[in-house]
gemmi code that builds the backbone of each chain (N, CA, C; Angstrom):
import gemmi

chains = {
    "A": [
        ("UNK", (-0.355, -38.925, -64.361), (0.083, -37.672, -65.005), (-1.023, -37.128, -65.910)),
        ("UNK", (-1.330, -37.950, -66.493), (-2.594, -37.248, -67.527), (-3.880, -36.975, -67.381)),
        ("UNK", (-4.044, -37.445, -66.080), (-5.316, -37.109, -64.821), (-5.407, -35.713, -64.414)),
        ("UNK", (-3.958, -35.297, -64.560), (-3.798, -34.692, -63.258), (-4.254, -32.747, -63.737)),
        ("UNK", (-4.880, -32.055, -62.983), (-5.267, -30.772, -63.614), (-4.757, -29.679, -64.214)),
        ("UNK", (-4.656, -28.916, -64.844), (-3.850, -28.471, -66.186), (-4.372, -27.274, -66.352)),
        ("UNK", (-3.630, -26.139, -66.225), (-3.704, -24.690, -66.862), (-2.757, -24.174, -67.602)),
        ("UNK", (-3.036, -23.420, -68.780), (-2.294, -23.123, -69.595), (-2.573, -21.459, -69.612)),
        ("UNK", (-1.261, -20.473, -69.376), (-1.926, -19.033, -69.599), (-0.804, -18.989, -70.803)),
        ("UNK", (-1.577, -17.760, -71.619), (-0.969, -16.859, -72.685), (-0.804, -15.770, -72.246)),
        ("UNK", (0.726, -15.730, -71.590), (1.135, -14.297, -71.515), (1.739, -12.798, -72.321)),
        ("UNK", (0.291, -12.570, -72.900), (0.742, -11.521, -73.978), (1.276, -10.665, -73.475)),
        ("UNK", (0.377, -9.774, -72.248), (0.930, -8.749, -71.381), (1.996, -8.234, -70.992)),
        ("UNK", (2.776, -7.291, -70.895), (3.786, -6.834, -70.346), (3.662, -6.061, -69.063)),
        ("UNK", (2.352, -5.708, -68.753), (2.433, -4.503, -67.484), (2.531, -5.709, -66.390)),
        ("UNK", (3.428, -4.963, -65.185), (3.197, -5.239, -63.814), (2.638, -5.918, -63.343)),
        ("UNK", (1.256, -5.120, -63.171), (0.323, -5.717, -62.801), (-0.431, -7.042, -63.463)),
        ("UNK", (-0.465, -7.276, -64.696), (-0.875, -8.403, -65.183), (0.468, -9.251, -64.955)),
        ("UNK", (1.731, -9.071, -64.691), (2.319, -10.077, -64.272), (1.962, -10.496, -63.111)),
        ("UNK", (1.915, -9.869, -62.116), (1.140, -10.370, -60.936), (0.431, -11.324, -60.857)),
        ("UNK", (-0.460, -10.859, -61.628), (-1.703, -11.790, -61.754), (-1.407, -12.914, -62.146)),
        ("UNK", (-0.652, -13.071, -63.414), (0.164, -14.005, -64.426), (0.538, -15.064, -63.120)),
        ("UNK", (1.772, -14.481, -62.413), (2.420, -15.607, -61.388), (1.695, -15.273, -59.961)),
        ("UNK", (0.763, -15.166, -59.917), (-0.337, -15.457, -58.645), (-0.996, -16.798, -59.215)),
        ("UNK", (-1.852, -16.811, -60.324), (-2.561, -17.714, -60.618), (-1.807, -18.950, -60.843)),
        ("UNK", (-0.151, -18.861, -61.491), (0.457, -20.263, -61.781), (1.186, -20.659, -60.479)),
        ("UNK", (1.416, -19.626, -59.453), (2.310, -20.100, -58.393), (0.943, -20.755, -57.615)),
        ("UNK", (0.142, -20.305, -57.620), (-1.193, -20.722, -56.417), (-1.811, -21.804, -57.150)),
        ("UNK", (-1.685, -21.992, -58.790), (-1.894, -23.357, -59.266), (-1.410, -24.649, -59.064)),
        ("UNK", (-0.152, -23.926, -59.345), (0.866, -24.800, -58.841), (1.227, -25.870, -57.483)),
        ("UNK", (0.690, -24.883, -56.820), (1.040, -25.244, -55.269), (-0.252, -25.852, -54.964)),
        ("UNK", (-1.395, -25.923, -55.629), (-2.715, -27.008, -55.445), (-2.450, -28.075, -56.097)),
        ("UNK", (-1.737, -28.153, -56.665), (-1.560, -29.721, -57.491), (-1.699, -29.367, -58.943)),
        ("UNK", (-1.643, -28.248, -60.070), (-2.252, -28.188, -61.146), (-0.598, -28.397, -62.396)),
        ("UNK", (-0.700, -29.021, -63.322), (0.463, -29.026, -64.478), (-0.123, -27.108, -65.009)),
        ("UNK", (1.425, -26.093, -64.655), (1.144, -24.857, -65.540), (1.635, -24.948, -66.169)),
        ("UNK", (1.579, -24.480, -67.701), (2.474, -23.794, -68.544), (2.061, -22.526, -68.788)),
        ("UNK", (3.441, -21.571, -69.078), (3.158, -20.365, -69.188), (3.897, -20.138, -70.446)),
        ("UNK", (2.801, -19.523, -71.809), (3.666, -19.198, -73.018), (3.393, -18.008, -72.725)),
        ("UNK", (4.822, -17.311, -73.342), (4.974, -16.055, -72.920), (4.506, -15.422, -74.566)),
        ("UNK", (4.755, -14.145, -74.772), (4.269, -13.591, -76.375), (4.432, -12.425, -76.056)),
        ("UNK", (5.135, -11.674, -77.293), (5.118, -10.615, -77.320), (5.584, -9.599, -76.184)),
        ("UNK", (4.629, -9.013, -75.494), (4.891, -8.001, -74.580), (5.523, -8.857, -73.505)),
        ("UNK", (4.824, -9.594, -73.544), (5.179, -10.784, -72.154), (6.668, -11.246, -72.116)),
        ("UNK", (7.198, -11.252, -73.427), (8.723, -11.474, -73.544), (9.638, -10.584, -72.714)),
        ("UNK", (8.721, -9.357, -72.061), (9.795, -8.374, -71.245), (9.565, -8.729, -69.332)),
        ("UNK", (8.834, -9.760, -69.450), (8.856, -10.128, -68.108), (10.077, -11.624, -68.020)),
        ("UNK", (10.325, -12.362, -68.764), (11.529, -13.261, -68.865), (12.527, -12.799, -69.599)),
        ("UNK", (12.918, -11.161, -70.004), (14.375, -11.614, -70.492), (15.247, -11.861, -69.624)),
        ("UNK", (16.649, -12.094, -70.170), (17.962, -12.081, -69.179), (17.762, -10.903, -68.726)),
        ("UNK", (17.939, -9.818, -69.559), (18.672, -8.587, -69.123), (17.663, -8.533, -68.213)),
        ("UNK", (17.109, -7.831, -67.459), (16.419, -7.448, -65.748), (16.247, -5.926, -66.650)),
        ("UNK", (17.010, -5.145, -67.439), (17.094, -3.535, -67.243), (16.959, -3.307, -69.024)),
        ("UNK", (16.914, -2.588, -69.405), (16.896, -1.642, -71.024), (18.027, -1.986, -71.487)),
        ("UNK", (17.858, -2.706, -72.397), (19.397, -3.320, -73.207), (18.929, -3.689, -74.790)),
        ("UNK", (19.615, -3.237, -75.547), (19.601, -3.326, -77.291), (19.501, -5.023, -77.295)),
        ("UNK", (18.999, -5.333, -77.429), (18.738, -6.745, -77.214), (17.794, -7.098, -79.218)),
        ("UNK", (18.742, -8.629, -79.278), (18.351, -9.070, -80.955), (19.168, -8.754, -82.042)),
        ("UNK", (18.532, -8.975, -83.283), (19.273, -9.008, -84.446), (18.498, -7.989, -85.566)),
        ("UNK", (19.329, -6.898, -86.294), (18.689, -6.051, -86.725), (18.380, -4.847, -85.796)),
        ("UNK", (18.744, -3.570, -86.647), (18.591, -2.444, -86.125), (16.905, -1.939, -85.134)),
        ("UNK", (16.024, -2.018, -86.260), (14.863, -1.920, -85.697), (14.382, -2.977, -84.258)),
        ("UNK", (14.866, -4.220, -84.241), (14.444, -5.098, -83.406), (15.642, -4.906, -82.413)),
        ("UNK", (16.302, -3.703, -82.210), (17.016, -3.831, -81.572), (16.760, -2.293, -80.726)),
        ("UNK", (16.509, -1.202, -81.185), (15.682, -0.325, -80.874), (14.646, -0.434, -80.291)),
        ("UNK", (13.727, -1.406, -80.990), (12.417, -1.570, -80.420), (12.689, -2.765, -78.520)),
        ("UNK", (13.740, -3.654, -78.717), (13.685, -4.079, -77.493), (14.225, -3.464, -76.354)),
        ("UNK", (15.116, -1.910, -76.623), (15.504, -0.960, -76.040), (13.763, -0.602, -75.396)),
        ("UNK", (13.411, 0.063, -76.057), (12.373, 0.665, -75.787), (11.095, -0.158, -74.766)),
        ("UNK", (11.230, -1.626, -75.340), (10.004, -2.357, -74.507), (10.922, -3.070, -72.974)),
        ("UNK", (11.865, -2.904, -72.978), (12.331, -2.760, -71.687), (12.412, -4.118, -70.919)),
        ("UNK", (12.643, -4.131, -69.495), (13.084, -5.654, -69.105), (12.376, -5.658, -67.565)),
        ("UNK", (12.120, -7.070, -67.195), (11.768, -7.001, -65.979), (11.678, -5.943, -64.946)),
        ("UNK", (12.732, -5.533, -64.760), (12.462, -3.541, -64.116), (11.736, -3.011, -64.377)),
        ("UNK", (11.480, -2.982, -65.964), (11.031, -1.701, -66.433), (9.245, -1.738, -66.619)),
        ("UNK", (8.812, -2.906, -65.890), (7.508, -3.264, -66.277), (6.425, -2.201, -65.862)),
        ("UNK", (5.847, -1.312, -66.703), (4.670, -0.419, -66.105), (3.755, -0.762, -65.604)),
        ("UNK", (2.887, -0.101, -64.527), (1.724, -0.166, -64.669), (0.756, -0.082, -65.390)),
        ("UNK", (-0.724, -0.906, -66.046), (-1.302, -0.694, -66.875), (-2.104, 0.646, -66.215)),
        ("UNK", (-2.032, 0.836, -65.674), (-2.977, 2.534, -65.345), (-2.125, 3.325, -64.355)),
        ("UNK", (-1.875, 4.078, -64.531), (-1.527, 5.339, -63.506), (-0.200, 4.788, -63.096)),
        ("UNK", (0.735, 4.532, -64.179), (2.022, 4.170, -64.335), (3.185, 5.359, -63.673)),
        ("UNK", (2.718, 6.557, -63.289), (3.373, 8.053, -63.021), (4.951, 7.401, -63.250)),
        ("UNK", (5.234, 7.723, -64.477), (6.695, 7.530, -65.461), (7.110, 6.644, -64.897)),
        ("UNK", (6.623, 5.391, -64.423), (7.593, 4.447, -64.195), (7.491, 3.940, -62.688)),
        ("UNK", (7.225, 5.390, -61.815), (7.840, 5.230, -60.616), (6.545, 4.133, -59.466)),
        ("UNK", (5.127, 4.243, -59.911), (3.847, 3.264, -59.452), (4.565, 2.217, -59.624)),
        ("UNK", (5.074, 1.367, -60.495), (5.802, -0.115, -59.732), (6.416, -0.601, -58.639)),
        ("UNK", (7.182, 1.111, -58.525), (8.065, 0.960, -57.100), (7.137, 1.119, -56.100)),
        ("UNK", (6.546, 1.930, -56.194), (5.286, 2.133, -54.878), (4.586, 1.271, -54.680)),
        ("UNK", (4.079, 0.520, -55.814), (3.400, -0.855, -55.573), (3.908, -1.881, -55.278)),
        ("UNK", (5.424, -2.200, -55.386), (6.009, -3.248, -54.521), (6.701, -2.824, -53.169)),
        ("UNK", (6.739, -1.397, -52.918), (6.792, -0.944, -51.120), (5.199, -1.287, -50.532)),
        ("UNK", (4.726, -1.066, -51.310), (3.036, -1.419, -50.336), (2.962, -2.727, -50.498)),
        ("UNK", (3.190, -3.789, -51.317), (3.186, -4.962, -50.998), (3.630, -5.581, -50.005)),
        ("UNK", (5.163, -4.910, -49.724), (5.980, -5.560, -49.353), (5.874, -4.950, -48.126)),
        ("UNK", (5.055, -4.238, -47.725), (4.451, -3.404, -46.547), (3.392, -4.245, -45.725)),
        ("UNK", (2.712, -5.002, -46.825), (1.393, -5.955, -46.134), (1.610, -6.954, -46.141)),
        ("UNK", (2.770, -7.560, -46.562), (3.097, -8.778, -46.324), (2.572, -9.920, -47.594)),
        ("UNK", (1.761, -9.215, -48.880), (1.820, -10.081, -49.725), (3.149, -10.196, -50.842)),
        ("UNK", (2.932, -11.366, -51.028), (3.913, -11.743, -52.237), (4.060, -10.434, -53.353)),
        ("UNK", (5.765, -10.115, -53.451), (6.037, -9.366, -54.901), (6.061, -10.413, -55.849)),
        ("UNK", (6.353, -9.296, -57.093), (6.268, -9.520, -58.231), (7.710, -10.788, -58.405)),
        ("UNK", (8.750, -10.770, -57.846), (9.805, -11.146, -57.564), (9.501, -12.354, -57.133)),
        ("UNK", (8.888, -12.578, -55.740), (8.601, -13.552, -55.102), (7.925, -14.683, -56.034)),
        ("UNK", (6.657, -13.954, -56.127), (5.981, -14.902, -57.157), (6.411, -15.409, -58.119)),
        ("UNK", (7.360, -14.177, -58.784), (8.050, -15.522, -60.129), (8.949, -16.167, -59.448)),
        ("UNK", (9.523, -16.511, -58.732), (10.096, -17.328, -57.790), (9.783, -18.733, -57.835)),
        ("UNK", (8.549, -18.062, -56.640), (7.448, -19.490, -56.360), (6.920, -20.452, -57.404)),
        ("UNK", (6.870, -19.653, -58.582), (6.375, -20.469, -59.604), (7.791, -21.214, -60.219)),
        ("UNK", (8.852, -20.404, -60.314), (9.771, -21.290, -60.576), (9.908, -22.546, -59.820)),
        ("UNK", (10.343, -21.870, -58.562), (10.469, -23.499, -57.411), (9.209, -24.553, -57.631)),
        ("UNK", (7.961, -24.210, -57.910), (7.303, -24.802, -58.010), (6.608, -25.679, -59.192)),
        ("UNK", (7.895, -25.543, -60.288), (7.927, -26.583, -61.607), (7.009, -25.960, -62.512)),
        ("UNK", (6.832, -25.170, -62.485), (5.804, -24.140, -63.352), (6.612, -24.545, -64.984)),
        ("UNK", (6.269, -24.320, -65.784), (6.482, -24.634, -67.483), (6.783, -23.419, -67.891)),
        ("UNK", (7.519, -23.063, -68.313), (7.800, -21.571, -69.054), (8.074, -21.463, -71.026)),
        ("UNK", (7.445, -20.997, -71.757), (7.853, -21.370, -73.068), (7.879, -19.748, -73.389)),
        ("UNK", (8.355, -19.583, -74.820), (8.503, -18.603, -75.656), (7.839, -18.860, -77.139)),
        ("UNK", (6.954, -18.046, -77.338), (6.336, -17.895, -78.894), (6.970, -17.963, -79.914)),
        ("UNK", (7.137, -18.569, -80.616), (8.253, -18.465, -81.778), (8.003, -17.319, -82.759)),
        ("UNK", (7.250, -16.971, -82.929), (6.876, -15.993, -83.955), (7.272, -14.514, -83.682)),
        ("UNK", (6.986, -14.231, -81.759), (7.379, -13.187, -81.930), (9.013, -13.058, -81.682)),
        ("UNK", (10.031, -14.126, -81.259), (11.395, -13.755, -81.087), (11.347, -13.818, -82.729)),
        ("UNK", (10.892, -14.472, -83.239), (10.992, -14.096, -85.369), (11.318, -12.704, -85.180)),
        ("UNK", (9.908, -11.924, -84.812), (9.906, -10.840, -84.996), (10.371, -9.446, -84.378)),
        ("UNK", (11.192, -9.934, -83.402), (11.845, -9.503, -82.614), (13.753, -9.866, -82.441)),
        ("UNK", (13.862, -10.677, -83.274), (14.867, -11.200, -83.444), (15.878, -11.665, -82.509)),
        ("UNK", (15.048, -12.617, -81.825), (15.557, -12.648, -80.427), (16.104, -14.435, -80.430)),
        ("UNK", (16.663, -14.783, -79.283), (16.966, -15.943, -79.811), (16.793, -16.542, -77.985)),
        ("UNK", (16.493, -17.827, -77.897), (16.550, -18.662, -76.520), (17.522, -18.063, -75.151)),
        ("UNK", (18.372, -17.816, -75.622), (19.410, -17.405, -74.962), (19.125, -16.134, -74.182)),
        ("UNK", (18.366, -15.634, -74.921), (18.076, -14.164, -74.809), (17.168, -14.226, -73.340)),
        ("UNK", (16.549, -15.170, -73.124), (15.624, -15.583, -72.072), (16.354, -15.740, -70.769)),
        ("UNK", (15.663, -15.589, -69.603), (16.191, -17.012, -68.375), (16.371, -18.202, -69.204)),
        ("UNK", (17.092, -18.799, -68.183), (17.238, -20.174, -68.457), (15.620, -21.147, -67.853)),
        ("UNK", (14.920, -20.666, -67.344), (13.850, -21.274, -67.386), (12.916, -21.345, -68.169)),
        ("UNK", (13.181, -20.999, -69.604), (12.242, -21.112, -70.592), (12.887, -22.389, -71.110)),
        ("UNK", (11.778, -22.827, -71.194), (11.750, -24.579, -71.356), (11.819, -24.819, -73.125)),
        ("UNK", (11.413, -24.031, -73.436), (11.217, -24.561, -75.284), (10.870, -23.205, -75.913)),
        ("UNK", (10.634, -22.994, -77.422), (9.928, -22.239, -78.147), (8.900, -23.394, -78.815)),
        ("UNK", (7.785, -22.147, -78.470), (6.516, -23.446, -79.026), (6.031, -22.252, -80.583)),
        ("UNK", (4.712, -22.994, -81.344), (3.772, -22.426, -81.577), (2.945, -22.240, -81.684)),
        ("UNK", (2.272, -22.180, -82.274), (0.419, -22.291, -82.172), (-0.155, -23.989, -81.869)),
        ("UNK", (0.420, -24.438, -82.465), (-0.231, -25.772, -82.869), (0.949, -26.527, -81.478)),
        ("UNK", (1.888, -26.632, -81.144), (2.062, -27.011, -80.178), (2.170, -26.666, -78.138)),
        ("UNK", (1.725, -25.185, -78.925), (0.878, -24.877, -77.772), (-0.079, -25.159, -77.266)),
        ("UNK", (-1.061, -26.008, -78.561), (-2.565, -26.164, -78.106), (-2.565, -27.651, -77.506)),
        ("UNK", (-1.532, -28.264, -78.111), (-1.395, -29.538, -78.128), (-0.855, -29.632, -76.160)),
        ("UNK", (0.303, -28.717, -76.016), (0.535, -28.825, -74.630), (-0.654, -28.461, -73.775)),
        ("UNK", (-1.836, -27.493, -73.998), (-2.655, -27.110, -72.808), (-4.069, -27.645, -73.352)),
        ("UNK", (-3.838, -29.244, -74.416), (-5.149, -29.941, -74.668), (-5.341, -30.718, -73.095)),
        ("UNK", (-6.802, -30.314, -72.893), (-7.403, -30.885, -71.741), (-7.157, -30.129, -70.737)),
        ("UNK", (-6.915, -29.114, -70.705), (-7.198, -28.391, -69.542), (-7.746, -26.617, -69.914)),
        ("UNK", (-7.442, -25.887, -69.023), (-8.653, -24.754, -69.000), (-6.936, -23.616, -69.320)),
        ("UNK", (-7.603, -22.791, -70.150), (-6.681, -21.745, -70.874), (-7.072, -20.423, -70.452)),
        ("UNK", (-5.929, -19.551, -70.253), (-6.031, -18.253, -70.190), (-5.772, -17.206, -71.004)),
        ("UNK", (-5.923, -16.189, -71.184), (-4.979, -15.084, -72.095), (-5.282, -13.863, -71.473)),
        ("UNK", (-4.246, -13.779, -70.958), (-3.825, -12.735, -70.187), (-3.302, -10.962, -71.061)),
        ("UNK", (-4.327, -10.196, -71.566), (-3.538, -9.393, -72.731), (-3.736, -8.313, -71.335)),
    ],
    "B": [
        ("UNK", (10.608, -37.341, -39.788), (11.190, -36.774, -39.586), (10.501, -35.319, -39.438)),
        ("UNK", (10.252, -34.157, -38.361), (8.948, -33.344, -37.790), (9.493, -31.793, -38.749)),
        ("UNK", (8.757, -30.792, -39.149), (9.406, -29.408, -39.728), (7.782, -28.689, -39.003)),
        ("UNK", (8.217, -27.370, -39.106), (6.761, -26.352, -38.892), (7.646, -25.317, -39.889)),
        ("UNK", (6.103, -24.404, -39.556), (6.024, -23.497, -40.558), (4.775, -22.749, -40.164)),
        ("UNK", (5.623, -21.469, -40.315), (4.404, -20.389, -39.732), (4.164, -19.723, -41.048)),
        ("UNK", (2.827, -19.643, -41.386), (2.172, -18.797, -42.410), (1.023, -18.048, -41.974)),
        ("UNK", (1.351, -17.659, -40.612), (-0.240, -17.187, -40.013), (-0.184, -15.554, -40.973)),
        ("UNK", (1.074, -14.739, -41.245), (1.565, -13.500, -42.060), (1.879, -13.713, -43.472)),
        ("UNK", (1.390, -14.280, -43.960), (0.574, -15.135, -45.281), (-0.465, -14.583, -45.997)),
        ("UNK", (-0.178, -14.276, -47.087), (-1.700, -14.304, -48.005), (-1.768, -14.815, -49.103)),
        ("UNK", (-3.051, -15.324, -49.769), (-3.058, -16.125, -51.325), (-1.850, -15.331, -52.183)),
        ("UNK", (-1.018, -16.365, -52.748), (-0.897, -17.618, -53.033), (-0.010, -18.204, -51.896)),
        ("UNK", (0.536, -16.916, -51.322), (1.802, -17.651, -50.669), (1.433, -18.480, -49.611)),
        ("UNK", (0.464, -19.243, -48.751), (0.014, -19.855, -48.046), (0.249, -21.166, -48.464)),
        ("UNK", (-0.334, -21.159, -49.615), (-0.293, -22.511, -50.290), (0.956, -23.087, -51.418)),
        ("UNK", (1.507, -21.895, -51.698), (2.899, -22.126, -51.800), (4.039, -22.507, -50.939)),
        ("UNK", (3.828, -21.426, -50.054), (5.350, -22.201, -48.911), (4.317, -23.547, -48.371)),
        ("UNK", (3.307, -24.174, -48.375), (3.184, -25.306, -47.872), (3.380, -26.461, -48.596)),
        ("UNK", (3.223, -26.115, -49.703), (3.754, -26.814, -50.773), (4.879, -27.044, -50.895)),
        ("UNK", (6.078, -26.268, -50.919), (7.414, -26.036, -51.114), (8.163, -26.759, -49.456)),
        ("UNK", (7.399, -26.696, -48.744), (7.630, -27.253, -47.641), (7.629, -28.779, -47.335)),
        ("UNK", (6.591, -29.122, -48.056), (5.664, -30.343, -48.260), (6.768, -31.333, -49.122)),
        ("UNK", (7.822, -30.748, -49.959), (8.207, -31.194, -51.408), (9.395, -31.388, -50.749)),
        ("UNK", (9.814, -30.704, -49.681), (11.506, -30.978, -48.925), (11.716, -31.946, -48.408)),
        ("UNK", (10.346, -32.785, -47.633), (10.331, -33.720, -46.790), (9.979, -35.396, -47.039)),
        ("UNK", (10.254, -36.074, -47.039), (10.183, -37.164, -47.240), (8.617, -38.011, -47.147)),
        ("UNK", (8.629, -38.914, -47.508), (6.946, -39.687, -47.163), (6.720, -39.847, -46.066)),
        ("UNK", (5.786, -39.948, -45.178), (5.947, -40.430, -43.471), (6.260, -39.000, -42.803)),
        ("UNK", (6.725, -38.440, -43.298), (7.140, -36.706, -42.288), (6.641, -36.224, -42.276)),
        ("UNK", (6.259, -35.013, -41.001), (4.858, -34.627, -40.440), (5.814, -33.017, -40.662)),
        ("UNK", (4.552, -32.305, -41.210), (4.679, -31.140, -41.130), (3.577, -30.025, -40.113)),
        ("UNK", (4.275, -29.397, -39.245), (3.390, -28.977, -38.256), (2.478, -27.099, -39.371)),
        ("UNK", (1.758, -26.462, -39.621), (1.575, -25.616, -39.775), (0.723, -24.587, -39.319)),
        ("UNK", (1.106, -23.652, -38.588), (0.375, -22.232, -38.011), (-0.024, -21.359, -38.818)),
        ("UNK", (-1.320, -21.395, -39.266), (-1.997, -20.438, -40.042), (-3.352, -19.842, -39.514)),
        ("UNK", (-3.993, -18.829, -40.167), (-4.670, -18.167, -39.914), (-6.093, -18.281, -40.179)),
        ("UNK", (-7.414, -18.305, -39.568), (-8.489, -18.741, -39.868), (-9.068, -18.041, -41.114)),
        ("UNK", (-10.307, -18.273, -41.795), (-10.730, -17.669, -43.226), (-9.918, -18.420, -44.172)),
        ("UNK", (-9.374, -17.490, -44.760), (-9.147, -18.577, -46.137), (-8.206, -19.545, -46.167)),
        ("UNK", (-6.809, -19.489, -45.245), (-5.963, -20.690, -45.333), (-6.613, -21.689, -44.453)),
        ("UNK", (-7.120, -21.195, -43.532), (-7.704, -22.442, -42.739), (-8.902, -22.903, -43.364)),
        ("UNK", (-9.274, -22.893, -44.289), (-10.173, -23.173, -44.783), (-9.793, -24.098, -46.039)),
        ("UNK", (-8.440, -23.203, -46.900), (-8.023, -24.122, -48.224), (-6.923, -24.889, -47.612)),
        ("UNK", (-5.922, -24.432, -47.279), (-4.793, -25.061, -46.791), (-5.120, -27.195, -46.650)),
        ("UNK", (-5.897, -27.203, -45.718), (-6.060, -28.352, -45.138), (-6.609, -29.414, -46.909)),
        ("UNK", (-7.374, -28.444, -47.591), (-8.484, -29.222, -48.531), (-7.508, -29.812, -49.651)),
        ("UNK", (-6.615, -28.663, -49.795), (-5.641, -28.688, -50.991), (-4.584, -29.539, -51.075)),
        ("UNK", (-3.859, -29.436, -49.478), (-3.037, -30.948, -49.490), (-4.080, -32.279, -49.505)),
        ("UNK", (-5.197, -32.257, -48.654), (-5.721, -33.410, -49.096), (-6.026, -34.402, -50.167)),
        ("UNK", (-6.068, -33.288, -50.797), (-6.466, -33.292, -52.604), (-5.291, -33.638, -52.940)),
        ("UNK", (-3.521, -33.243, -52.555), (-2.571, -33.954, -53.777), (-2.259, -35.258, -52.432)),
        ("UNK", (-3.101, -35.842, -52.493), (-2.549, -37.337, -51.762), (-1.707, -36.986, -49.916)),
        ("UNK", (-2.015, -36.047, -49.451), (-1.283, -36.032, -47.991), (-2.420, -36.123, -47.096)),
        ("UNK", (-1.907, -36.006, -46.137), (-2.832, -36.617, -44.398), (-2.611, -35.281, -43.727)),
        ("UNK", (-4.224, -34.726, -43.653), (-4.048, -34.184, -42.389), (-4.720, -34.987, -41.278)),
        ("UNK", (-3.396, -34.504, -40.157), (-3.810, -35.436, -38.788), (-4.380, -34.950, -38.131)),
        ("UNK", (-4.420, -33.361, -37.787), (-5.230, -32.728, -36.791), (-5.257, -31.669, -37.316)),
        ("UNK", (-6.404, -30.908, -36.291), (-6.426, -29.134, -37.148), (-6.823, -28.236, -35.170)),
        ("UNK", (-6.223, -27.588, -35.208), (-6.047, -27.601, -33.470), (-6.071, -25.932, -33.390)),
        ("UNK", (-6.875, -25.630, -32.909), (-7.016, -23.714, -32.411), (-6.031, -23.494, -31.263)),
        ("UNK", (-5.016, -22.583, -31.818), (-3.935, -22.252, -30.587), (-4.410, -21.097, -29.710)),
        ("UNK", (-4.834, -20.107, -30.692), (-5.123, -19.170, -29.725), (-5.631, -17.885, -30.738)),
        ("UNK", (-6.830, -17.332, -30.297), (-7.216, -16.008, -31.270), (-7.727, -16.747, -32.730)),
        ("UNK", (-7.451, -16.005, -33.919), (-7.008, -16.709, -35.370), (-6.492, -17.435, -35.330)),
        ("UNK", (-5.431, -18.015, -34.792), (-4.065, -18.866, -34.869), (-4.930, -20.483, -34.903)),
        ("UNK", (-4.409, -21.078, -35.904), (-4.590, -22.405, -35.412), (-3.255, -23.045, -36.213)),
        ("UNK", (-3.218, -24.782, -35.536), (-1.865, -25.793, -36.345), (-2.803, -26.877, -36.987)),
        ("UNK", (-2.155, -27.034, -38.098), (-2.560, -28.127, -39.046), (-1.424, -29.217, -39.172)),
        ("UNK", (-1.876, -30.009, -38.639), (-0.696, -31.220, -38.859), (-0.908, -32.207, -39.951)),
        ("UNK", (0.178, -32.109, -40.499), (0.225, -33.013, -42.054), (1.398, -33.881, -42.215)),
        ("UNK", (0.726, -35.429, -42.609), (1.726, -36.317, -42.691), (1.802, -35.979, -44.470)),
        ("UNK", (2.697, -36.133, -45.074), (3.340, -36.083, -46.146), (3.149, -38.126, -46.576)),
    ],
}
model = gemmi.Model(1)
for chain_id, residues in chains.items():
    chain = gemmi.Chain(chain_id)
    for i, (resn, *xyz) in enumerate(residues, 1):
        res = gemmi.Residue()
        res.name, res.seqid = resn, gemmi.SeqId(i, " ")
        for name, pos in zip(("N", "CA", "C"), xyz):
            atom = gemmi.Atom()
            atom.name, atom.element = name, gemmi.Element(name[0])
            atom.pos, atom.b_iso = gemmi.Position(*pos), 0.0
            res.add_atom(atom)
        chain.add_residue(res)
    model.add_chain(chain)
structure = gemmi.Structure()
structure.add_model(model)
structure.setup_entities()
């Protein structure tokens, strides 16, 4: 086990497309033999909530507005040429046109494939969000110091 | 106990995912037959199970791109 090869990404990101990337690299890690963990943060918290769609989500008015606004798995933009929303959909008909893996799929694959999922503690602080609020595949809330501790000895990402 | 699996309509990651996920259903000793496509799966596919401890037994050109990779688990 402690041999064995090890990537750790920091998923700050919220767009689309860096999710992609996000569960390309841990599902295709994964599936070579590598231990992933994926801490999620911040923006990245809108690619694992429960809700899938725009929901008042947390504790406190402002943190409850603001998770209206940053939206849910659906609602993930494109980081460029987002045209209101609707480039996600077009980009998973052309995917799903050529036969590569969606955005869907891939977090999938990485699930089936024992992938590590955590949550930042600092920002559900600041967001007032609580475990629950997640899939059930978020494995823990970490933080700094036991984040580093989980992805000591292997090669780190940060995905902003 | 024998399974196949066509990934020749496959691209990174999913190549090496469904072989993986395939790989993980089957028991020790069970041969997995796989049809993939030359360039990059035929190229990683074979290296990558080798690498987590499996057997490939043969690597066999069917026809065109197409080839089967046979893997004991």
């Amino acid at each position: 086990m402690d041999n064995k090869k090890k990537l750790s990404i920091v998923c700050f990101s919220g767009d689309f497309d860096k999710a992609v990337a996000i569960f390309t690299i841990a599902s295709g890690a994964a599936a070579v033999g590598y231990e992933v963990n994926l801490f999620f943060t911040f923006w990245g918290f809108n690619i694992i909530k429960k809700k899938r769609y725009r929901h008042f989500l947390g504790t406190g008015f402002l943190a409850r507005v603001f998770n209206f606004l940053m939206g849910g798995f659906m609602n993930l933009p494109l980081s460029r040429l987002n045209l209101f929303g609707f480039a996600p959909k077009i980009m998973t008909y052309m995917m799903r046109k050529r036969n590569v893996a969606t955005l869907n799929e891939l977090l999938q694959a990485s699930i089936d494939l024992g992938v590590n999922f955590y949550a930042c503690e600092m920002s559900m602080v600041i967001l007032g969000m609580k475990l629950e609020d997640f899939i059930p595949q978020i494995k823990g809330v970490l933080g700094v110091a036991k984040f580093l501790e989980t992805a000591e000895g292997g090669q780190i990402l940060f995905i902003s | 106990m024998k399974a196949s699996l066509d990934i020749t309509k496959e691209h990174c990651p999913m190549t090496f995912v469904k072989t993986k996920l395939a790989l993980s259903k089957l028991s020790k000793g069970d041969i997995l037959e796989v049809l993939l496509a030359k360039g990059e799966p035929l190229e990683n596919v074979p290296k990558s199970v080798t690498e987590q401890g499996y057997k490939v037994l043969s690597i066999e050109h069917i026809e065109g791109d197409i080839y089967k990779v046979v893997i004991e688990k």
